[in-house]
N, C-alpha and C positions, 0 to 999 in steps of 0.2 A: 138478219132476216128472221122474219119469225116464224117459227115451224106449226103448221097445225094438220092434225089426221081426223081421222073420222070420230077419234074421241075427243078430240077440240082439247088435250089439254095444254094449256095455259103456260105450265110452268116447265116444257118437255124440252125445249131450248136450255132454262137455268138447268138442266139435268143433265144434258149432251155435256156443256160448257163444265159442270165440276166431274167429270168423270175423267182419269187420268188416262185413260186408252183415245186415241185418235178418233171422231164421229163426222164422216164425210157422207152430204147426199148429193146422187148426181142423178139427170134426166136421164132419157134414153135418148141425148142428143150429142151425149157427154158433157155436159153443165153442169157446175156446184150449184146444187141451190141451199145447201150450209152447208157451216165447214167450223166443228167446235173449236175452243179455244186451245186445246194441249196442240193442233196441229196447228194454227197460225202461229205458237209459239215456236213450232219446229220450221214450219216450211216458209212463215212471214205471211205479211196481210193479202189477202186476195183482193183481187182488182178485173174480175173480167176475165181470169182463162179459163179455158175447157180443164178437167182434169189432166190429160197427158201431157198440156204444156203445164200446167200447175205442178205437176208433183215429177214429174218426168224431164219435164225441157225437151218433148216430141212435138213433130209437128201434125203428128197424124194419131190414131186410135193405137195403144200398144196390143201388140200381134198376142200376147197371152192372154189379156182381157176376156172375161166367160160373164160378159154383160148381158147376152142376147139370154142365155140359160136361165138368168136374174130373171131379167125381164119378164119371162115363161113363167116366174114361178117359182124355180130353184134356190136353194142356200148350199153356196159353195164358200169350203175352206180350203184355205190355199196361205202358200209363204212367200212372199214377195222380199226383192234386197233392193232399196231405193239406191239408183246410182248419183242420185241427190246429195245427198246425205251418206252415204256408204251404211244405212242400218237396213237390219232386216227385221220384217213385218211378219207376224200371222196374219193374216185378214177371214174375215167372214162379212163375206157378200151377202146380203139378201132381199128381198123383195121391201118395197115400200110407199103404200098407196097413201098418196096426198089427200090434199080437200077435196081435189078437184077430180079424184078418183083416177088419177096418172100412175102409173107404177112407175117410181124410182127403183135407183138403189141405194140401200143404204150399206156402206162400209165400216165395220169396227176394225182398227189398224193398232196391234197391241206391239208394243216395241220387245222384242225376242232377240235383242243385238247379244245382252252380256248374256242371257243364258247359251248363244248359238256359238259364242266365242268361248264360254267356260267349256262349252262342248268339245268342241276342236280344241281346246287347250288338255280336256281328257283323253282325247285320244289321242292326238301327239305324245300324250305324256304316256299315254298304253303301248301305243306302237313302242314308242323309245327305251321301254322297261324293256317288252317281247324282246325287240335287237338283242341289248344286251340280257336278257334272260338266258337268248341263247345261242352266245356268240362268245360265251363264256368258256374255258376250254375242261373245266371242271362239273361235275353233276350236279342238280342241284332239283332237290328230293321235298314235297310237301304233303304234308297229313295233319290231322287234328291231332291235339293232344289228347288223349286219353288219361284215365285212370293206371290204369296198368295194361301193358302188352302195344300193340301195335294198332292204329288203323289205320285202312288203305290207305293209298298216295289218293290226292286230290290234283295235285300238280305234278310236274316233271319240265324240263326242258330237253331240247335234240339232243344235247350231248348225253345227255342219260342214256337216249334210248338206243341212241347208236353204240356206246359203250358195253352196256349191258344185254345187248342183243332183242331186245324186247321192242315191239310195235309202242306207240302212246296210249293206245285201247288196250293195251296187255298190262302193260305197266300202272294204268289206275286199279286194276283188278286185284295188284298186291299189295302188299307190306312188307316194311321192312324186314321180320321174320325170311321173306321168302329170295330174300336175297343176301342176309346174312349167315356167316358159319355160327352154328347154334350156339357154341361158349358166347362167342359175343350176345349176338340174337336174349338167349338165358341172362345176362349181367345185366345188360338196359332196360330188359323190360319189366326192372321190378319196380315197385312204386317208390322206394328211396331214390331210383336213377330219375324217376319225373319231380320230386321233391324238391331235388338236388338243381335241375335244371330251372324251372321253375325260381326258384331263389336265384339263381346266379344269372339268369336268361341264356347265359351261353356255358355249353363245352364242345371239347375240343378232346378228341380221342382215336385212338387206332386201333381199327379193324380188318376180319377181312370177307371179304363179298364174294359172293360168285353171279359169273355171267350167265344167261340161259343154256350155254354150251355145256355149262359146268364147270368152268375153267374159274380157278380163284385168286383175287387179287389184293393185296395188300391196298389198304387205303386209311386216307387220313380226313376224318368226318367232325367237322363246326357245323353243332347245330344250336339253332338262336330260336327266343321266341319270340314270335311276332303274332297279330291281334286282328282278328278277320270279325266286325259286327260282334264283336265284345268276347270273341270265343278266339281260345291257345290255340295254334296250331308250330309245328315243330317245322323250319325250315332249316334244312342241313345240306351245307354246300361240301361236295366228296370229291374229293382230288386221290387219283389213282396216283399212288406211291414206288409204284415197282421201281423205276428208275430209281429211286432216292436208295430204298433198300439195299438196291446192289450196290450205287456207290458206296452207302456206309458199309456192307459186306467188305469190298475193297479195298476202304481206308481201314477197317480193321486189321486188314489180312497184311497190308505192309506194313503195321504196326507192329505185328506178332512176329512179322519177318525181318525188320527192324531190331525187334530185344533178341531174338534167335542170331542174327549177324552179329549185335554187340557182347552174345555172349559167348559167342564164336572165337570172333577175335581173342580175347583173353585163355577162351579153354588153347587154343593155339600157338599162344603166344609160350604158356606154361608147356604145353605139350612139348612144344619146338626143344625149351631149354633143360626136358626132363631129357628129349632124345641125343641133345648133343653131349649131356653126362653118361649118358650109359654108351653113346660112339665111343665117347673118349676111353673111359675105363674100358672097353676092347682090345680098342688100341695099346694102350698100355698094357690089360693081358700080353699082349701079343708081342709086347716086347720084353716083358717079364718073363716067358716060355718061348722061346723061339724054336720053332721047328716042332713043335709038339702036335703029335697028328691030331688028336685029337681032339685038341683045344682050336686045332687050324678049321676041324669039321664043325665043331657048336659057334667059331666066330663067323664062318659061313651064315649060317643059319641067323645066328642073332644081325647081320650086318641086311641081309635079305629083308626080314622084321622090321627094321629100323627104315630101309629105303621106303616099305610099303607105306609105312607110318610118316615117313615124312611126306610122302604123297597126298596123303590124308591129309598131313597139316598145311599143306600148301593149297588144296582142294580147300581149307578151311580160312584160311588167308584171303584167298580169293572170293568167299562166301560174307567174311565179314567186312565191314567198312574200315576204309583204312586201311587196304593193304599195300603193298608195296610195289609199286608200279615204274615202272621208266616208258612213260608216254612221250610221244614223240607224233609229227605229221605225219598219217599215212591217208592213204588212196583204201576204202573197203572193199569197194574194186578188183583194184592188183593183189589187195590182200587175199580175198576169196580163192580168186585166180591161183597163184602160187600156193597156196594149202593145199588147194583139192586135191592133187597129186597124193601129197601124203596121207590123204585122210582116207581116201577112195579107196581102198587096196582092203583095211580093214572092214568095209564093210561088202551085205554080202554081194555077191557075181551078179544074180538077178537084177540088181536093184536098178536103175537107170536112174541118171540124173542129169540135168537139162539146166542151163544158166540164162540167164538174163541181166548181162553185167553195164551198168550204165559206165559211157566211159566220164562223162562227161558231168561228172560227180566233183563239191567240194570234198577238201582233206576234212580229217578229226583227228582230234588229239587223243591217242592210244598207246595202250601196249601191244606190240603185235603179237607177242606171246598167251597172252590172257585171252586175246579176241579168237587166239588158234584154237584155244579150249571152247571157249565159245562153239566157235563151226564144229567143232569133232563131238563136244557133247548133244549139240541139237540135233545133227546127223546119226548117231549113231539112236538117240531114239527116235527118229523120223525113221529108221530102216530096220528097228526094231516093232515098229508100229504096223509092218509091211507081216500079210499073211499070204505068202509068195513071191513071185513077181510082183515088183514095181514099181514107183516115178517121184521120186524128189526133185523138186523145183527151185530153183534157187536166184531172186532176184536183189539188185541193189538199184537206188534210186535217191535222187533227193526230193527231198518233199518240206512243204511248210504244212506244220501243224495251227489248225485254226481252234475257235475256242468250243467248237462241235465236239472234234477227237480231246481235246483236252480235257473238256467236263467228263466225257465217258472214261475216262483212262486217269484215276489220279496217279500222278508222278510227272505227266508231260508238262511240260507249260506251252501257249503257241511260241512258234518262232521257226529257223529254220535248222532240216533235221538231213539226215543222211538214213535211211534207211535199206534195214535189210528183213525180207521174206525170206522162210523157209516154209513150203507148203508139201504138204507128201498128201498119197492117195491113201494112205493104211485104215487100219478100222474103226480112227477116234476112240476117242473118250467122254466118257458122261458126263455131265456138268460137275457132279460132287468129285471126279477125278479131278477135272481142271480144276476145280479150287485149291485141290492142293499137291499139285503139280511140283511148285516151288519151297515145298518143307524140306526142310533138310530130312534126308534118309528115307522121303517116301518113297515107294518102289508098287507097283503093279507087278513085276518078277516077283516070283520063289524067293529068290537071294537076291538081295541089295548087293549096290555094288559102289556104294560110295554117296558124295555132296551129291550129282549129275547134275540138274536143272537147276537145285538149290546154289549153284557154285555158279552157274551158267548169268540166276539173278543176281549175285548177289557182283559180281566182275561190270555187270552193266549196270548196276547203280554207282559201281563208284567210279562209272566216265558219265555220271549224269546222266545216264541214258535211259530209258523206258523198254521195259518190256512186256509182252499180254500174247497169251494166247488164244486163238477160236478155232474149236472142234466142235466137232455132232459126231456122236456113232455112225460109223458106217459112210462117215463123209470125210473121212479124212482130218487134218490139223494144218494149223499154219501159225508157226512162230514170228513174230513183228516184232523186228529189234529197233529202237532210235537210237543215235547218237548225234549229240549238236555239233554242229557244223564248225570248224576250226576258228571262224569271223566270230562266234553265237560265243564263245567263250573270252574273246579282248574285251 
């Protein structure tokens, strides 16, 4: 059909037909009266429908149509999704007066499919960073790079802000400065540390932070660079380390307790065979002067010496690996039970102590001599811990250890255990005590008085067993003993 308007021109059909955007005219009857070639290439040749059965497949006027608007006058843009074709359109409607001086309208229909799709393919693909931005269990910190020093965050994720105590409007307001301890903060922000990074794109280093509380935490910071519209900017993913720290604290500390028991055993072993030479030679005095009062009064004394000392050495035995044990199946149970008697008298009158004895416990394979030391020496500083009156608790149980308590505890592995609690109310110890609880000879008394807890460790490692303890000042202590279960060792 040939198109002509008030300017008659000629050639305004070959015009509509090479333009690559869709050009549809319709009456105000709803009737094509053209319809260029890029849309009979999309929709096929027209033959007689109105537009909404043409491009629609309706039988009626579509309910969004702003034809009447057209008609008046108006040029409306709008975005249409053909359920023809599954594409989506911008269109621009507008007025369009024929020969005959009829206002159509005319439709320009610009296909907006791949951009509408790239669109939604960006933000799926924005949403699905966000998730994981921040769903990530570590912080993860953005700024520009600069020259030298810090500038503000530009980005953060939740865990940042929840970690650090800081709102996401607070946290753009800083810099790394104001959340790191200054040695650090001073080292990275000199221009050899951007140099450095820079060239390698990543490092990896440990610091340590503080939260808006003030409270400071060890962490371990990978930061990478990456390229925002041609400009560095520094993204550093922070994973809070406390946890890790204390286990390497721990695996140190039975390291140290480790060479301290092996070098136990041997001062021991010498000690033992320096004592039984100086017995003997008593001995022999003694029968080389019979009856000699005097020599009867200094073998006294040196023979007293020797008992202490063997005590020592047996304290020392029992502290190192490898002592000398006759383990047999017992009940920890019956065991507790039958001690307490003896043990209870020595300590003091006020004290109270209260049980909680599972009966219905596997055996372990023990010495019941060594585990007596055990109870007498945690008891007696459980009731030394006591400022007055008051309450040692004493439970057994069995339990399986999962890989929860094991990771926190090196020494355990999971599996099944037999355990024993001692908890008293007394007045704790500060953490730097509790770290070194289990040295041989350390003491909180005036006067030491021997291996005590060091002797206590070192008897429950060699039935494989785990030991740890958890105190607060003023809250009291609770010793957790494991031993594996008599099956946990066939």
């Amino acid at each position: 059909m040939q198109i002509r308007n008030r300017a008659d021109k000629p050639n305004l059909e070959n015009i509509f037909n090479a333009m690559p955007d869709g050009i549809v005219i319709i009456n105000q009857q709803c009737e094509i009266h053209f319809l260029n070639k890029t849309l009979e290439d999309e929709f096929g040749i027209y033959s007689g429908q109105k537009c909404f059965e043409y491009f629609q497949g309706e039988e009626s006027p579509c309910s969004w149509c702003r034809r009447r608007e057209v008609f008046s006058g108006e040029t409306i843009r709008s975005q249409w999704y053909c359920k023809k074709n599954g594409k989506t359109y911008n269109l621009v409607d507008a007025p369009f007066q024929s020969s005959d001086n009829s206002i159509s309208k005319l439709t320009i229909l610009r296909d907006d499919t791949e951009r509408k799709l790239a669109e939604e393919r960006l933000h799926t693909q924005a949403q699905r960073i966000s998730v994981f931005f921040n769903s990530l269990n570590d912080a993860i910190l953005v700024h520009p790079l600069k020259e030298e020093g810090f500038a503000p965050f530009v980005e953060v994720n939740d865990i940042a802000c929840k970690r650090y105590g800081y709102s996401y409007e607070e946290f753009l307001k800083l810099s790394a400065t104001d959340i790191s301890q200054k040695s650090d903060s001073d080292i990275h922000r000199k221009r050899s540390q951007r140099r450095k990074l820079l060239q390698t794109k990543q490092m990896v280093f440990e610091a340590v932070h503080i939260k808006k509380s003030g409270k400071k935490i060890p962490v371990e910071i990978n930061s990478n660079i990456i390229y925002e519209s041609g400009k560095p900017f520094i993204l550093s993913v922070v994973r809070d380390i406390t946890e890790r720290k204390r286990m390497e604290l721990q695996l140190r500390k039975i390291q140290q307790l480790e060479s301290v028991a092996t070098l136990s055993g041997g001062i021991a072993h010498e000690f033992n065979n320096a004592l039984n030479i100086v017995s003997g030679n008593i001995e022999l005095l003694q029968m080389a002067l019979p009856g000699n009062e005097k020599v009867g009064s200094f073998e006294q004394q040196a023979m007293a010496s020797i008992r202490r000392m063997s005590k020592l050495t047996n304290q020392l035995h029992a502290y190192a690996r490898g002592g000398r044990y006759k383990a047999k199946s017992l009940n920890l149970s019956t065991l507790v039970k039958n001690a307490l008697p003896n043990i209870s008298p020595g300590l003091c009158s006020d004290i109270e102590i209260d049980t909680d004895l599972s009966e219905n416990i596997s055996c372990i394979m023990a010495d019941s001599g060594q585990l007596q030391m055990v109870l007498s020496a945690v008891l007696s500083n459980a009731a030394e811990a006591m400022e007055g009156p008051g309450n040692i608790h004493i439970r057994t149980r069995e339990e399986e250890v999962d890989e929860v308590l094991s990771a926190s505890h090196p020494g355990i592995t999971p599996g099944s255990y037999v355990a024993l609690t001692i908890r008293d109310n007394g007045r704790g110890m500060a953490q730097e005590t509790n770290n070194r609880i289990f040295d041989p000879f350390f003491t909180t008394k005036f006067q030491g008085r021997g291996l005590g807890m060091a002797a206590v460790y070192g008897i429950v490692k060699n039935h494989d067993g785990c030991i740890y303890v958890d105190s607060e000042l003023k809250n009291g202590t609770s010793v957790n003993i494991y031993f594996p279960c008599e099956n946990e060792n066939e």
